[in-house]
C-alpha positions as CSV (number, residue, x, y, z in Angstrom):
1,X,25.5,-10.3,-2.4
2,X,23.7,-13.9,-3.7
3,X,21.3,-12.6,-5.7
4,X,23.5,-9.7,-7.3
5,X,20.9,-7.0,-6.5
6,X,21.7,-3.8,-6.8
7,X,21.1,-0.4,-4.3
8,X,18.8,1.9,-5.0
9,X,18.2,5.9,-4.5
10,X,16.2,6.4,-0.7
11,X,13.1,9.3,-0.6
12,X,14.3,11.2,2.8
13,X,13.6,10.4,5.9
14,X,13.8,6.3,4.8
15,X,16.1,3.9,6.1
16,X,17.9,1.8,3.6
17,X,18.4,-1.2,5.9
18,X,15.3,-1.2,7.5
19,X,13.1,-4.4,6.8
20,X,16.4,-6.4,5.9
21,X,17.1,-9.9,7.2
22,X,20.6,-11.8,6.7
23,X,21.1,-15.4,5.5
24,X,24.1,-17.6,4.5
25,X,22.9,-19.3,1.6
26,X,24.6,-21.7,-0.8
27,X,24.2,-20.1,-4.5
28,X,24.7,-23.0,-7.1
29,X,25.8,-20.9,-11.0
30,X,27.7,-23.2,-14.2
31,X,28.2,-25.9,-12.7
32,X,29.7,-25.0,-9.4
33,X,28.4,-24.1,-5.6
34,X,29.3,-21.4,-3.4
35,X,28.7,-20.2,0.1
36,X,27.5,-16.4,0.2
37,X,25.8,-14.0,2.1
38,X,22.2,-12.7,1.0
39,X,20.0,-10.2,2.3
40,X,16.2,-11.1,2.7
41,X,12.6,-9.4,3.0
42,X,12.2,-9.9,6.6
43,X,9.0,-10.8,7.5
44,X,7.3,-10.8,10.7
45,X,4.0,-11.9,12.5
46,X,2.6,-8.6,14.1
47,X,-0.3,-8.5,16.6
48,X,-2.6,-5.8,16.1
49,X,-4.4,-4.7,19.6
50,X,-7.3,-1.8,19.9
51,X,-7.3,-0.7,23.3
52,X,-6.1,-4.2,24.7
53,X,-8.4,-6.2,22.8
54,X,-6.6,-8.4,19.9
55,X,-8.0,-7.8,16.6
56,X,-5.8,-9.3,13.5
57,X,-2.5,-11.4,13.4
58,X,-0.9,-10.0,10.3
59,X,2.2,-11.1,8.3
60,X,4.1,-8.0,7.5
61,X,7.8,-6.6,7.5
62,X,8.9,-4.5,10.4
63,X,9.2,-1.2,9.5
64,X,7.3,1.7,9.4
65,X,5.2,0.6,12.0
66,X,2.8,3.6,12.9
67,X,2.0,4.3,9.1
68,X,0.7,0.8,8.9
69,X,-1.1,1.4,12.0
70,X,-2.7,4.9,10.4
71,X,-3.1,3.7,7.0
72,X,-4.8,-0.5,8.4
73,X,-7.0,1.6,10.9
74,X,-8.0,4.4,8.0
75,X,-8.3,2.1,5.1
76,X,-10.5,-1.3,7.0
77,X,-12.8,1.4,8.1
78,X,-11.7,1.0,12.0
79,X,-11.5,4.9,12.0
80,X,-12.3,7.8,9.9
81,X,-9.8,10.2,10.7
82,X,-6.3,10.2,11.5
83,X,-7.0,12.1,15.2
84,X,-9.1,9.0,16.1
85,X,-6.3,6.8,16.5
86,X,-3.8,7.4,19.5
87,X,-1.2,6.2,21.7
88,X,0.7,3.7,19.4
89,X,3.1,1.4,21.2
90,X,5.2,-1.1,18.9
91,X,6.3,-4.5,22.0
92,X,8.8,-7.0,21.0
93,X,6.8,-10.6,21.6
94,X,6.8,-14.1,21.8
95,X,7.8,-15.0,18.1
96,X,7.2,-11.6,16.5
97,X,6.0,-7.7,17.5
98,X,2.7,-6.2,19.3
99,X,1.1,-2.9,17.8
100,X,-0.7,-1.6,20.8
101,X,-3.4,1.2,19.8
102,X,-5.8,3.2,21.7
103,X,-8.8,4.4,20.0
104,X,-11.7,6.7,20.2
105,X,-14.5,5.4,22.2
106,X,-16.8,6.0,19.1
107,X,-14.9,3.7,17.3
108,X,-14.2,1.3,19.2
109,X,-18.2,0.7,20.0
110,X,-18.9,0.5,15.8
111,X,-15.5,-2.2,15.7
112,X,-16.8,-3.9,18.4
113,X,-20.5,-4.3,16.8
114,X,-18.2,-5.8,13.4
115,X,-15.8,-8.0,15.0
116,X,-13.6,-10.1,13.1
117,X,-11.0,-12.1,13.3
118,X,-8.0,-12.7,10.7
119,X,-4.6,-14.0,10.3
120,X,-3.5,-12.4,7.3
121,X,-0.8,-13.8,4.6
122,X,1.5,-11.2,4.0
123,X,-1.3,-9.1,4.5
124,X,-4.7,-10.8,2.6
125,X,-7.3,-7.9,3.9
126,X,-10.4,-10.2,3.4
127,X,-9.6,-13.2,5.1
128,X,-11.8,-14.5,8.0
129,X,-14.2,-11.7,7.3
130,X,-17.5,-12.9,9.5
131,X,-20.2,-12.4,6.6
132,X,-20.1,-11.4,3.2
133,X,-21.9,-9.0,3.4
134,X,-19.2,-7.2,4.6
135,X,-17.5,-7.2,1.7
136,X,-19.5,-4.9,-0.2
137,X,-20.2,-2.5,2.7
138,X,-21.2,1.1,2.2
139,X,-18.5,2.9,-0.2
140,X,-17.6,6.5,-1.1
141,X,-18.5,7.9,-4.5
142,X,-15.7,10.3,-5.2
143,X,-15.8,13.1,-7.0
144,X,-13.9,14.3,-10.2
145,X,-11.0,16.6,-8.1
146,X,-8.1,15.8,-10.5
147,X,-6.9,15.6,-13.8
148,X,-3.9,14.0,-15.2
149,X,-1.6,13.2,-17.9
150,X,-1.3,9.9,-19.5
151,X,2.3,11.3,-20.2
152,X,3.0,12.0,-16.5
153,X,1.5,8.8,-15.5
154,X,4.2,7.3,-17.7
155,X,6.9,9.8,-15.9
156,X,6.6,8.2,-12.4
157,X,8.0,5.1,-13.7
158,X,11.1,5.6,-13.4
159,X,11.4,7.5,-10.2
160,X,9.1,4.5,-8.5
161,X,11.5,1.8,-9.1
162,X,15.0,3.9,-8.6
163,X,13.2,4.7,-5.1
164,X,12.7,0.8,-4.2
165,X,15.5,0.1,-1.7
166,X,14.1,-3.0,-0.3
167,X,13.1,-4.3,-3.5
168,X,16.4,-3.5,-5.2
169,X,18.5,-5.2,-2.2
170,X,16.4,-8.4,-1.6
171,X,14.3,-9.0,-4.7
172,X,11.4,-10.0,-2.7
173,X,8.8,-6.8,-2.0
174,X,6.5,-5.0,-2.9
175,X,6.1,-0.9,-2.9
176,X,3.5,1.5,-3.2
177,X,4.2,5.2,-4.0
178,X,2.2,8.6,-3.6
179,X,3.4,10.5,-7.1
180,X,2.5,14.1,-7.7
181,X,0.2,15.0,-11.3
182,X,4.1,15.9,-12.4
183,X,4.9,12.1,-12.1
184,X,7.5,12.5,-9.2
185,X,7.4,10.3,-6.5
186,X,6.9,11.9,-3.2
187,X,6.4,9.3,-1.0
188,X,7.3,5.1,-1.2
189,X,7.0,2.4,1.4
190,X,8.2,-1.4,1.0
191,X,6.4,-4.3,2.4
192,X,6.3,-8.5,1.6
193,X,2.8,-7.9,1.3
194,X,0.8,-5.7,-1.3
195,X,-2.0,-4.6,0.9
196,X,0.8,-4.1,3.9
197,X,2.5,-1.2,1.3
198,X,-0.4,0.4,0.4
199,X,-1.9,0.3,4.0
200,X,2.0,2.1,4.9
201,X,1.4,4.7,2.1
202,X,-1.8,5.5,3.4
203,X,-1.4,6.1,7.1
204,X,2.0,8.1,5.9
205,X,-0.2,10.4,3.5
206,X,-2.4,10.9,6.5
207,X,-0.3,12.1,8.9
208,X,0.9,14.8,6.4
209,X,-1.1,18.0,4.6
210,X,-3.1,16.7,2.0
211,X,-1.6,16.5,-1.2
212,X,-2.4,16.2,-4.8
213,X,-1.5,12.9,-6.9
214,X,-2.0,9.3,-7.3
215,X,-1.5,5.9,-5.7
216,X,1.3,3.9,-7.9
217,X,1.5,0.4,-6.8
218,X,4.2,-3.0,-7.9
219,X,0.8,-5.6,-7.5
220,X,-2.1,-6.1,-9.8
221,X,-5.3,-4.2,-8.8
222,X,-7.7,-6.3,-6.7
223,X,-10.5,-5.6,-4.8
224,X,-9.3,-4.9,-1.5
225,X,-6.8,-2.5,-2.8
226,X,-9.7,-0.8,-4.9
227,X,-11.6,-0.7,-1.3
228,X,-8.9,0.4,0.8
229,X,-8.0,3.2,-2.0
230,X,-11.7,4.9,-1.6
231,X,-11.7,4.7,2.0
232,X,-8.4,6.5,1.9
233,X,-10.2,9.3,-0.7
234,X,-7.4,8.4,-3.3
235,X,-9.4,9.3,-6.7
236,X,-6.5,7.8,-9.3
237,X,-4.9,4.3,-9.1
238,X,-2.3,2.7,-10.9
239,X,-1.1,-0.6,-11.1
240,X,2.0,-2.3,-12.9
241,X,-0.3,-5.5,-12.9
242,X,-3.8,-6.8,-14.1
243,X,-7.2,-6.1,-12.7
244,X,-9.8,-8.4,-11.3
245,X,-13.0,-8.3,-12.8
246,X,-14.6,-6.8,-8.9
247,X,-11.8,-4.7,-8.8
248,X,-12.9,-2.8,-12.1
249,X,-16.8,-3.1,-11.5
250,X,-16.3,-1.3,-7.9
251,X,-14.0,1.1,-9.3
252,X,-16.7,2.3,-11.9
253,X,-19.3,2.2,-9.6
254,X,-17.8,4.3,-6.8
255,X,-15.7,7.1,-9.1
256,X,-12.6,5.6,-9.4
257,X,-9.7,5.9,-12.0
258,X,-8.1,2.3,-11.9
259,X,-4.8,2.4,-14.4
260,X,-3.1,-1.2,-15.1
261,X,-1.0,-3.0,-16.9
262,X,1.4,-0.1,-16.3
263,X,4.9,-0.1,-18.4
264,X,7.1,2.3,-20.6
265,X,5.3,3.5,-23.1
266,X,1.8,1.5,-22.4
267,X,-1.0,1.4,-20.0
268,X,-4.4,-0.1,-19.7
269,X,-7.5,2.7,-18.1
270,X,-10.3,0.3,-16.8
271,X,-12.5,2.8,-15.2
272,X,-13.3,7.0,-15.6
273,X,-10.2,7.3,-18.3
274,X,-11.8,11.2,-17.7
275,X,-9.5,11.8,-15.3
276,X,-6.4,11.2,-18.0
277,X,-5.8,13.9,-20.2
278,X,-4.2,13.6,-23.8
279,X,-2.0,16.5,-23.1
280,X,0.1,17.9,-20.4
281,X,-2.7,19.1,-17.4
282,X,-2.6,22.8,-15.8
283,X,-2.3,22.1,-11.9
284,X,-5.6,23.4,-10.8
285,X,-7.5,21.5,-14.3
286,X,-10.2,18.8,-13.2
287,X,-11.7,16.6,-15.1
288,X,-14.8,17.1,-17.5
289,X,-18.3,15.8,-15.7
């Protein structure tokens, strides 16, 4: 392989080569230039349709399709439950894919009265927003549900990148993973675009029995991921990257633990550190008022 990347463990159910694209590529190294095969982040333009009706062009890799379906639909506030959304039909297309969704009638009436259009760069889930306004639209306060350690915070560390396949084999995506208050990763998706992974993790966390943990996540914390993490009830949010200043002041306002700056042995707790305990939690503690 060009960039000497190396496999990684797979969560079950995943499939290792999905989301790869191949390229011969000319690797130059000391002097001298070779031809070699590389795999890539594939990367594809997928048209988003609510019963027929085009909504948003977005950038994303092909894979786990109907999460990202779940998870865009849950977390831009198109729906509010998972049994709102229906039908889901992935079309090959002219230059890329078509994900076809019906939706409930309800729904589609209050996305109708917001309409917006977007093309999305790997994913960007503000752009071409038609006012401001709806930018800071009506959030969730959540309550204090769970408590957990800053020592198995630190634990999911290792587990969340041993479980990046697509990262490991092309170098060139990002992940977010659903890890339990022990620190084990339970669920991972892989996308070229932050918003696109965490939009995957949340539509596959809402098609399963609701689970305790946090939201682990390769990007820095910005305010669309702080957004899309209340709208999917997701009280604890760690980052490997910075925070933006929006990020951190909606965070406190609405109840939510955002972690950052996330490595061995360090991290940095911008908002309601109550959730994070000094010692090892019981599995049924919550956090102080």
């Amino acid at each position: 392989m060009a960039g000497e990347r190396q496999g990684s463990s797979t969560l079950p159910g995943r499939d290792p080569c999905e989301g790869l694209s191949l390229a011969r590529v000319e690797v130059w190294q000391d002097g001298a230039s070779t031809v070699a095969g590389d795999q890539l982040a594939a990367e594809q333009p997928v048209a988003l349709f609510y019963r027929c009706v085009a909504h948003a062009v977005m950038m994303l890799t092909p894979g786990d399709l109907e999460d990202f379906a779940y998870g865009f639909s849950l977390s831009e506030g198109i729906i509010d439950r998972p049994e709102q959304l229906y039908d889901i039909e992935v079309r090959e297309a002219q230059g890329g894919l078509e994900l076809r969704m019906d939706l409930d009638s309800a729904c589609l009436a209050r996305l109708q009265q917001r309409r917006r259009k977007m093309v999305g760069a790997s994913g960007c889930g503000l752009c071409g927003l038609e006012t401001l306004a709806a930018v800071t639209a009506e959030l969730p306060v959540l309550p204090r549900r769970k408590a957990l350690s800053h020592s198995a915070l630190q634990r999911s560390l290792p587990g969340f990148e041993a479980h990046q396949v697509l990262g490991a084999l092309t170098g060139g995506m990002h992940a977010a993973a659903w890890c339990d208050l022990r620190g084990a990763v339970q669920v991972l998706r892989e996308d070229v675009g932050r918003h696109n992974a965490f939009d995957k993790l949340i539509g596959a966390l809402a098609r399963e029995p609701k689970r305790s943990g946090f939201a682990l996540l390769s990007s820095r914390a910005s305010y669309e991921l702080v957004q899309k993490a209340l709208r999917a009830d997701i009280e604890i949010l760690v980052t490997l990257s910075a925070a933006t200043s929006l990020a951190v002041e909606l965070a406190e306002r609405c109840g939510l633990t955002l972690v950052g700056f996330t490595r061995p042995g360090r991290h940095v707790v911008y908002s309601h550190p109550e959730r994070l305990c000094p010692t090892e939690c019981g599995p049924d503690e919550v956090p102080p008022a």
